[in-house]
C-alpha positions as CSV (number, residue, x, y, z in Angstrom):
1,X,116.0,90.3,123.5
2,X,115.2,89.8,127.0
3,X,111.6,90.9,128.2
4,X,112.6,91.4,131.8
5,X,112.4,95.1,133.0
6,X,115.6,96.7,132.0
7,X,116.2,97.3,136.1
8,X,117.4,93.7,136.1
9,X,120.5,94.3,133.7
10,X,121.3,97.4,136.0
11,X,121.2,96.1,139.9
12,X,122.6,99.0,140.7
13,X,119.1,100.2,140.6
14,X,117.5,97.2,141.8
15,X,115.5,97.8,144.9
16,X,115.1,94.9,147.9
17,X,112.3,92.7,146.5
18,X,108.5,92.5,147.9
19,X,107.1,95.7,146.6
20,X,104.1,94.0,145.1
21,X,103.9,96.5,142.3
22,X,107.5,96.6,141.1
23,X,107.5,96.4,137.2
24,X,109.7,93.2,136.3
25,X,107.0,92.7,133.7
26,X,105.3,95.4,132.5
27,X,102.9,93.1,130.1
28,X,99.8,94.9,130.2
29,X,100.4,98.0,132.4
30,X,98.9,100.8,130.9
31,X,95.3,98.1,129.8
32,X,93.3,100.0,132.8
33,X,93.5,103.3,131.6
34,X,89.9,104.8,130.8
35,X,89.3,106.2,127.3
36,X,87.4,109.9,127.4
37,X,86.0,110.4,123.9
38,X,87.1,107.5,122.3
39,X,90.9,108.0,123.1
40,X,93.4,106.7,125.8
41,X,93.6,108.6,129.0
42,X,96.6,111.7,128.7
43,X,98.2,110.6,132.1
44,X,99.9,113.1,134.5
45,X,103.6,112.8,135.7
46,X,108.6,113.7,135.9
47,X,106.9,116.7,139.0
48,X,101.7,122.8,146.1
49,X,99.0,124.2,150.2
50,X,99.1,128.2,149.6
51,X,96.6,128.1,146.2
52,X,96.2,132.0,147.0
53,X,100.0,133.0,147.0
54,X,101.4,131.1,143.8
55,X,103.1,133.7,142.5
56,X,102.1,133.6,138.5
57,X,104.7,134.9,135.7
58,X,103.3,136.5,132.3
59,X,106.3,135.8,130.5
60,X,105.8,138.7,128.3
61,X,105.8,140.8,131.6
62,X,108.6,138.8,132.9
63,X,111.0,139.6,129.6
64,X,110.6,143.3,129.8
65,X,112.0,142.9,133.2
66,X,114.5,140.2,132.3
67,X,116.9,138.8,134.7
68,X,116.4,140.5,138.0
69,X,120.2,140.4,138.0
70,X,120.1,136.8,138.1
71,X,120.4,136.0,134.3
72,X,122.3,136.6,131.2
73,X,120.8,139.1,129.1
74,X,120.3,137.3,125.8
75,X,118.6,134.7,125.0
76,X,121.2,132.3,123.9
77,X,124.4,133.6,125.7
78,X,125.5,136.3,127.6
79,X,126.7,138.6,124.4
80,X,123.0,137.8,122.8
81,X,119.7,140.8,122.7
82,X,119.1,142.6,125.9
83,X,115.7,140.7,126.0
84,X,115.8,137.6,127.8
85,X,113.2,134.7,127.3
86,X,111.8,132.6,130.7
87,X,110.2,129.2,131.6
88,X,112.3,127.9,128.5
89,X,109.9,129.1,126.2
90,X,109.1,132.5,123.5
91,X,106.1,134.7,124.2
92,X,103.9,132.9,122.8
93,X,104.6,129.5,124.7
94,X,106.1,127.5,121.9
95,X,109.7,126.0,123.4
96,X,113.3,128.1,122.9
97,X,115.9,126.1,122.9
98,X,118.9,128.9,123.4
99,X,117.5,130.1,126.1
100,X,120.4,131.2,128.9
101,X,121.5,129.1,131.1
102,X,123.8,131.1,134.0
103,X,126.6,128.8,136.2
104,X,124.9,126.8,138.4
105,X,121.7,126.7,137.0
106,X,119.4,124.3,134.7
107,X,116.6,124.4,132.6
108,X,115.0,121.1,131.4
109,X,112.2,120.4,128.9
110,X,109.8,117.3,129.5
111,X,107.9,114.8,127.0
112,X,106.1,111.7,127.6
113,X,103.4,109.8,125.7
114,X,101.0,107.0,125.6
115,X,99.6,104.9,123.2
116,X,95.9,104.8,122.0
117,X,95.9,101.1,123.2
118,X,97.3,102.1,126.2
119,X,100.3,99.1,125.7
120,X,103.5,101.6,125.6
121,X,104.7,104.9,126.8
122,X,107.9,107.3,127.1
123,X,109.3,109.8,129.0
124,X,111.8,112.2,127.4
125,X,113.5,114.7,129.5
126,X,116.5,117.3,127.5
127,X,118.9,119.1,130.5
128,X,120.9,121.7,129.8
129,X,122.7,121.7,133.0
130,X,121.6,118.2,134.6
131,X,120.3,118.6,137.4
132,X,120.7,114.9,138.5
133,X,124.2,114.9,137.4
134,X,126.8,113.8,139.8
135,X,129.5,115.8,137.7
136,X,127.9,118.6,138.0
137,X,126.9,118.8,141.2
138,X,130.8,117.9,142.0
139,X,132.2,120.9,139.5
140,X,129.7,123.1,141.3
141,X,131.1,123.0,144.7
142,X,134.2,125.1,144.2
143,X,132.5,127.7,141.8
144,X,129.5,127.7,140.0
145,X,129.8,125.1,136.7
146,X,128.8,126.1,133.4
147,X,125.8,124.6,132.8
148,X,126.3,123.7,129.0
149,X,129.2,121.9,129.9
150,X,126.3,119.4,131.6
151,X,123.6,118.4,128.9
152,X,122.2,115.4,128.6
153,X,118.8,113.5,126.8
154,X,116.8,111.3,129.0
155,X,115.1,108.6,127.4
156,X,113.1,106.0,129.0
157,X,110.6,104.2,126.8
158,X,108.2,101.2,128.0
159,X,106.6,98.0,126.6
160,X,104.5,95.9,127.3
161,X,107.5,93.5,127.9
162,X,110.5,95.3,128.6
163,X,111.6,98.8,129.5
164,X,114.9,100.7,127.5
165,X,116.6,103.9,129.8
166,X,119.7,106.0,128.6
167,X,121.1,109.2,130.0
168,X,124.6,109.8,128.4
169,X,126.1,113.7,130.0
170,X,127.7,115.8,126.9
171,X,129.9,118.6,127.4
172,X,129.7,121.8,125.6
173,X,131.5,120.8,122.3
174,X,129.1,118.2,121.9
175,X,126.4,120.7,122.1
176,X,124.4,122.5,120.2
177,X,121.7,125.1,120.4
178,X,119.5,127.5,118.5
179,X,116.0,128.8,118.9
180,X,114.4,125.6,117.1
181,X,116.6,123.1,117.7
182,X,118.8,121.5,120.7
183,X,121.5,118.9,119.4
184,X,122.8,116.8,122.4
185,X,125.4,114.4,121.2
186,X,123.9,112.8,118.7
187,X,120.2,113.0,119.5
188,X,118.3,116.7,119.1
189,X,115.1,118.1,119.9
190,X,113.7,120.3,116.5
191,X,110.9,122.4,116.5
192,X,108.7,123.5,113.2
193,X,105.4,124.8,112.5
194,X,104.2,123.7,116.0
195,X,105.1,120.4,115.5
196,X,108.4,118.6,117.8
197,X,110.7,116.5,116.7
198,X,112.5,114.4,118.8
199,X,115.4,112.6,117.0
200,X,117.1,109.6,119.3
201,X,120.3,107.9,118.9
202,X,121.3,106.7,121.9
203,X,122.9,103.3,124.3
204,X,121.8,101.7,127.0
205,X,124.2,102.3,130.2
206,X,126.4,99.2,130.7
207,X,125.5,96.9,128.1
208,X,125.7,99.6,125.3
209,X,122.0,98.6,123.4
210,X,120.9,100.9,120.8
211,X,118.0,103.4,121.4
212,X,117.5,104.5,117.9
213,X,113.9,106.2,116.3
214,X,112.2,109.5,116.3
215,X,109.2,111.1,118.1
216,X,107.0,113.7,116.6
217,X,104.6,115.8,119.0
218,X,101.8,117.8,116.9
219,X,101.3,120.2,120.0
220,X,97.6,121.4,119.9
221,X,97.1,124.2,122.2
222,X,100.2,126.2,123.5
223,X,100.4,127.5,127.3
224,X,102.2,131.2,128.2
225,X,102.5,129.8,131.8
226,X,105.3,130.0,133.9
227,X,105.1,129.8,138.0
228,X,107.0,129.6,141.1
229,X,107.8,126.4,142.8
230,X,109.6,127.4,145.8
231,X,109.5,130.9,148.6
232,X,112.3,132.7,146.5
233,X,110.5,132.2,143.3
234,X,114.2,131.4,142.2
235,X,112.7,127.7,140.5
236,X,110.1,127.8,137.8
237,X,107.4,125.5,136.0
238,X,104.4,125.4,133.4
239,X,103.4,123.2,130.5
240,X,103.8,123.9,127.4
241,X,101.7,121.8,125.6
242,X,99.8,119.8,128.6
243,X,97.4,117.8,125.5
244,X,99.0,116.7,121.7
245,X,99.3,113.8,119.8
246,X,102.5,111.5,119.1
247,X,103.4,108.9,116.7
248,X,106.5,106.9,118.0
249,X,108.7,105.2,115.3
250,X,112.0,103.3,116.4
251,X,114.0,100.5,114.7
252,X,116.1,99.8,117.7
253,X,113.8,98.7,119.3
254,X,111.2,98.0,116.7
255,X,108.4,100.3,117.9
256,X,105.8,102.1,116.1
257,X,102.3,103.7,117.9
258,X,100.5,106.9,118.2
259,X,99.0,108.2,121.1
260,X,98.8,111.4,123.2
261,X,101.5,113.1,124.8
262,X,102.0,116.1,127.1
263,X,105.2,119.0,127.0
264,X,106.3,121.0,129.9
265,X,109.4,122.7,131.1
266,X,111.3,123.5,134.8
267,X,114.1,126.1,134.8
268,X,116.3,127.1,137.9
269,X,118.2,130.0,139.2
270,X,120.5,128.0,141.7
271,X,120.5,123.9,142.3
272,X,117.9,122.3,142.7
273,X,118.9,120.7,146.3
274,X,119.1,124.5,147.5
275,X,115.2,124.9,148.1
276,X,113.7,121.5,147.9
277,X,113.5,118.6,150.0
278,X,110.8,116.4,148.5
279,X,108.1,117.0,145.9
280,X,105.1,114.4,144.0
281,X,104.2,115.5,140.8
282,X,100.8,114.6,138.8
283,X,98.8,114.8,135.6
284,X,95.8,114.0,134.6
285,X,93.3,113.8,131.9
286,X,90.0,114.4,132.3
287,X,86.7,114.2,130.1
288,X,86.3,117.4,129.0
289,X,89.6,117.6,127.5
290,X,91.8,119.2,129.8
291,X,94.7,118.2,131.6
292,X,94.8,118.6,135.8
293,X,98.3,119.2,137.3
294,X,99.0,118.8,140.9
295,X,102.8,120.2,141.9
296,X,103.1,118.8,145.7
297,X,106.2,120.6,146.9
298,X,108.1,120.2,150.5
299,X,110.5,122.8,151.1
300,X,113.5,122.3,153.4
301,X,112.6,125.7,155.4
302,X,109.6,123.6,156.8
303,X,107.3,125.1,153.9
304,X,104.9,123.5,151.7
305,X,103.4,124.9,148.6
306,X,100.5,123.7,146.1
307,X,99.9,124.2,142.7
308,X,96.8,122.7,141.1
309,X,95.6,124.2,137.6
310,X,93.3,122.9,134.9
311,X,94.6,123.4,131.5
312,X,91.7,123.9,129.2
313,X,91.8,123.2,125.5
314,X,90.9,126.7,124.7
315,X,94.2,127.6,126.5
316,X,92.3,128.8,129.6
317,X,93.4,128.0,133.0
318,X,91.4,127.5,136.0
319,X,93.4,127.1,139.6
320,X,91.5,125.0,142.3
321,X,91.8,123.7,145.4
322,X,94.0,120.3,145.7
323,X,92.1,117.7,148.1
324,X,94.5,116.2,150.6
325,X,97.5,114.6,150.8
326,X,97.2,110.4,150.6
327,X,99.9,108.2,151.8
328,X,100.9,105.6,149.1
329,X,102.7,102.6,150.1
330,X,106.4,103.5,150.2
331,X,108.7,102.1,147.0
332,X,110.9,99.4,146.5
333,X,113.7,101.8,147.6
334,X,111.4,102.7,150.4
335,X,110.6,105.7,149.0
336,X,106.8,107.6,150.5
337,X,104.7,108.3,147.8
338,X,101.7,111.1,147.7
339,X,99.2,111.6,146.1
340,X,96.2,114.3,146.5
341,X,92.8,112.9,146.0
342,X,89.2,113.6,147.1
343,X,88.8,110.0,148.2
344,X,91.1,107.6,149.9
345,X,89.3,104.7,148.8
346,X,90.0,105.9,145.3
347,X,93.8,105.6,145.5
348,X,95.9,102.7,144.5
349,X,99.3,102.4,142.5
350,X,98.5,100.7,139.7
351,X,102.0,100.4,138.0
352,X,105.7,101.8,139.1
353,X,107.2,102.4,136.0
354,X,110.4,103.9,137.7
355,X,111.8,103.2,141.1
356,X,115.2,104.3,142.1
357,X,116.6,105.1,145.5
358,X,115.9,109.1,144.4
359,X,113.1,108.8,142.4
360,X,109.7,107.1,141.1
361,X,107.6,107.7,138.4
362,X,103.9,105.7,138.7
363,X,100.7,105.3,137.4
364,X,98.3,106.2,140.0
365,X,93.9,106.4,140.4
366,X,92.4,108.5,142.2
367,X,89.4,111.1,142.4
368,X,89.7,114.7,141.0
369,X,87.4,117.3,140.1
370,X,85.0,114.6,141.3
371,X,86.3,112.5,137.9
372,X,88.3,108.7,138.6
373,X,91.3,109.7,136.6
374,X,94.5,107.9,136.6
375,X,97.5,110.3,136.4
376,X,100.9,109.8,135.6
377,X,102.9,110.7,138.7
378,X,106.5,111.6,139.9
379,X,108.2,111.5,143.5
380,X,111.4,112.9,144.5
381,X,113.4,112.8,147.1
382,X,115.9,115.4,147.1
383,X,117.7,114.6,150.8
384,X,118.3,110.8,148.7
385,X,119.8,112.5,145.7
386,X,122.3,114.1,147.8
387,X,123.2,111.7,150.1
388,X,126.9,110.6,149.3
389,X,126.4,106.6,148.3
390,X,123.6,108.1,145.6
391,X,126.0,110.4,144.0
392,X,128.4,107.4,144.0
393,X,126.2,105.4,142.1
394,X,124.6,107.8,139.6
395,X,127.8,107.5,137.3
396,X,126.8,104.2,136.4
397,X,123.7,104.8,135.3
398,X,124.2,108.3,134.0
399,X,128.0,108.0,132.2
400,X,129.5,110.9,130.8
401,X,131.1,111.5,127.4
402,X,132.0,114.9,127.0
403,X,133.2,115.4,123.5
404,X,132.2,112.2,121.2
405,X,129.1,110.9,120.0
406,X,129.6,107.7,121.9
């Protein structure tokens, strides 16, 4: 087994060298992380400057008026109850995996984790219409594309020596989907007595490695939370379960830890390129047991919007005021990173865990709620993820096998 980072088997990815923080060894990257009561920092991740006009759903309120004409009326398929659910989720924030999914549209669930020691970490993200799919974005330009027949299981797990990413696209008859359970291929998401399960069985893009092992979320507090990221309210966001616990057990590769983890979900009414030109995303832990979440969003109309909410244990949410914007240095793919913090001097990449000529993920300090937290952080460019030589290069990172298991 190699123990360089698993950019270096895919150049396709590979950004132009002398970004000082570019992970080609990732020994030790998570060592700095502060420990509030006894217990590794929950980062932030991936994904607002109007605080006052975020428009905020009840998603009770939201069902009784349902689609808005936008949706399907049942909560699996078009020919299901005339109740629909939103934000990817049931009434009482626990996840709902047959929720509707019109042409054209996505909804995606997001995972990740760290370890106690603060040595390894994943991110899992579950599409049901990918909305970084090439294919789909291609079948969507005549007519709108059925988004089933676009699913796919991000994986991305890191070590302290080596990181493994898959993102096989399954069509519709290699889906499957009920109110607990999501079966993509063969990986599925289950959900039980407030406890995920993440099942993974999965290869390695190009070389074909195995991904294989489980990970099992015991969600502590669940969130009813569902808000607008964009003017149209037409794109939609809210943790689910923003602080749990994780154990993480793989043979392929041999990996076994327990940690904390965070659960949130994004849904869609139209393409995500339709909106949105750029956004940086973060979370963070802080010492009274919440989690901070700053949602940075540009908006191709020239608009920006903030969202910045504390997500209390007792399943209380406080909104504040997001301090300003900090340049970060740019990427290896020369990507700008932001960040909002209530010092400069506090500010520093510490690790980029991702970095692809659309997208980073990074851990990042900074000052919050007049805390030094390190968050877990996200930055997308959305003009770079439609540009033409992107979208001829995503196939050979994200492959697609419609029908079989491999």
């Amino acid at each position: 087994m190699r123990t360089k980072s698993i950019f270096t088997h895919e150049s396709i990815w590979t950004p132009s060298r002398g970004c000082s923080d570019y992970p080609n060894d990732t020994a030790g990257f998570f060592q700095t992380i502060s420990r509030p009561r006894g217990r590794t920092l929950r980062p932030g991740n991936p994904w607002m400057d109007e605080l006052l006009s975020q428009t905020r759903f009840s998603i009770a309120n939201q069902q009784s008026t349902a689609s808005r004409g936008q949706h399907s009326s049942g909560p699996g398929s078009s020919n299901g109850s005339n109740v629909r659910t939103i934000g990817g989720r049931n009434t009482d924030g626990s996840p709902r995996f047959d929720q509707a999914v019109d042409p054209g549209n996505y909804l995606w669930w997001y995972i990740d984790g760290l370890s106690d020691d603060g040595l390894y970490g994943f991110s899992i993200i579950a599409f049901v219409g990918s909305v970084f799919s090439p294919y789909y974005a291609w079948a969507n330009k005549s007519v709108p594309a059925q988004a089933e027949d676009f699913c796919a299981i991000n994986v991305a797990l890191y070590t302290p020596t080596k990181k493994y990413w898959t993102m096989t696209e399954r069509g519709r008859s290699a889906i499957h989907r009920t109110a607990d359970q999501f079966i993509i291929g063969p990986s599925q998401l289950s959900w039980k007595d407030n406890v995920l399960t993440i099942n993974i069985n999965e290869r390695v893009p190009l070389l074909g490695q195995r991904v294989q092992g489980s990970i099992t979320v015991y969600t502590e507090q669940l969130f009813n939370h569902v808000v607008s990221l964009d003017d149209q309210q037409k794109h939609r966001w809210g943790p689910i379960a923003p602080s749990s616990r994780v154990e993480v057990s793989f043979n392929k590769p041999d990996l076994n830890w327990k940690g904390d983890a965070y659960f949130d979900s994004n849904e869609g009414d139209e393409a995500i390129n339709k909106p949105f030109s750029e956004w940086d995303w973060s979370r963070a832990h802080l010492k009274d047991g919440s989690t901070a979440v700053i949602y940075d969003v540009r908006q191709k109309n020239g608009a920006e919007k903030v969202l910045a909410t504390k997500f209390n244990p007792d399943g209380s949410t406080e909104d504040f005021v997001a301090p300003k914007r900090v340049e970060l240095r740019k990427t290896g793919w020369r990507i700008q990173r932001n960040m909002r913090s209530e010092s400069d001097q506090k500010v520093s990449v510490l690790h980029t865990l991702e970095d692809t000529p659309f997208y980073a993920r990074s851990m990042i300090t900074s000052k919050l709620l007049g805390e030094d937290v390190i968050s877990m952080h996200e930055t997308l460019n959305v003009k770079r993820l439609e540009s033409n030589i992107v979208q001829f290069m995503l196939p050979w990172r994200m492959p697609r096998n419609p029908t079989r298991i491999y």
